[in-house]
C-alpha positions in Angstrom: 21.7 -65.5 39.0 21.4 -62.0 37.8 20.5 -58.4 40.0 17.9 -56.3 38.5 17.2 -52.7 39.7 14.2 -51.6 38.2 13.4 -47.8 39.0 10.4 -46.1 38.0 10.2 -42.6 37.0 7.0 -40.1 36.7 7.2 -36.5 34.7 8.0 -33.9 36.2 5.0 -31.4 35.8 7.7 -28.0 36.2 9.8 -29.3 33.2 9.7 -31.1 30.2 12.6 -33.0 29.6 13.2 -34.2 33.9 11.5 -37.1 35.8 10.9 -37.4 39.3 11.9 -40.9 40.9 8.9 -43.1 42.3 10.6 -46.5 43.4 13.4 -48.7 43.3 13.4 -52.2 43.6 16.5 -54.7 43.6 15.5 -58.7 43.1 17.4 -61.8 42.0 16.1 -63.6 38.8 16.6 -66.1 36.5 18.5 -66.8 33.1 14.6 -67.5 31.6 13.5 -64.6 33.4 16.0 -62.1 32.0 15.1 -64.1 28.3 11.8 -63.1 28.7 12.4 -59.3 29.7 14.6 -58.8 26.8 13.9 -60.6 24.4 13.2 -58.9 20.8 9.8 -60.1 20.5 9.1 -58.1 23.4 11.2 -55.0 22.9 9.3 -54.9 19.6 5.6 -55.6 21.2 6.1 -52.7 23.4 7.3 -50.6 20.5 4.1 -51.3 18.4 2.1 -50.2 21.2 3.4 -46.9 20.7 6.1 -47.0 23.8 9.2 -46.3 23.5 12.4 -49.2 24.4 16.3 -48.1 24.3 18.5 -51.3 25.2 22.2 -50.5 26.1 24.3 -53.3 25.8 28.0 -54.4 27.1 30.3 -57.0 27.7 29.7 -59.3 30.6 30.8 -62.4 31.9 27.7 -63.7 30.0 28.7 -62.3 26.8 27.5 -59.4 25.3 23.8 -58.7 26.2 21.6 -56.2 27.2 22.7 -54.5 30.5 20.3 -51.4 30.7 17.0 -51.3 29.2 14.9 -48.2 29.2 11.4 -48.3 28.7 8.6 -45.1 28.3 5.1 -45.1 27.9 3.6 -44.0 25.3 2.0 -41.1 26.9 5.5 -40.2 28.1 4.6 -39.4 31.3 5.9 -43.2 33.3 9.6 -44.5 32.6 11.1 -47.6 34.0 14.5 -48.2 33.7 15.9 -51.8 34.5 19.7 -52.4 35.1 20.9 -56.0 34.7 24.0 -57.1 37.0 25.2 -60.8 35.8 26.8 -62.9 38.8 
């Protein structure tokens, strides 16, 4: 199974470079699951909608994959950042 921590972040309206932290969420998912998040068809839908997608990767006892994956929206005012934790 694999942890992902997805936090969302909103703009702060005093700055322009900081974000203010919404939500955080921890959930188990599945090999298929984690496929589909980051995959490079996706990364590359969301970046031809005009978003923004930075994927860190690193070693892992499942190779080396994607282990933080940043996303912003287009607007740059929303940011999600999911961190992958393989078991």
């Amino acid at each position: 199974m694999i942890t992902i921590t997805e936090t969302k972040l909103s703009k702060n309206p005093n700055t322009k470079t900081t974000y203010i932290r919404d939500a955080q969420k921890t959930e188990e998912i599945t090999k298929r699951e984690y496929n589909l998040i980051c995959g490079d068809d996706t990364l590359k839908w969301f970046r031809r909608l005009g978003g923004s997608e930075s994927a860190q990767r690193s070693y892992t006892c499942a190779g080396y994959v994607i282990t933080k994956l940043t996303s912003t929206s287009p607007d740059r005012q929303n940011k999600t950042i999911r961190e992958f934790k393989f078991n």
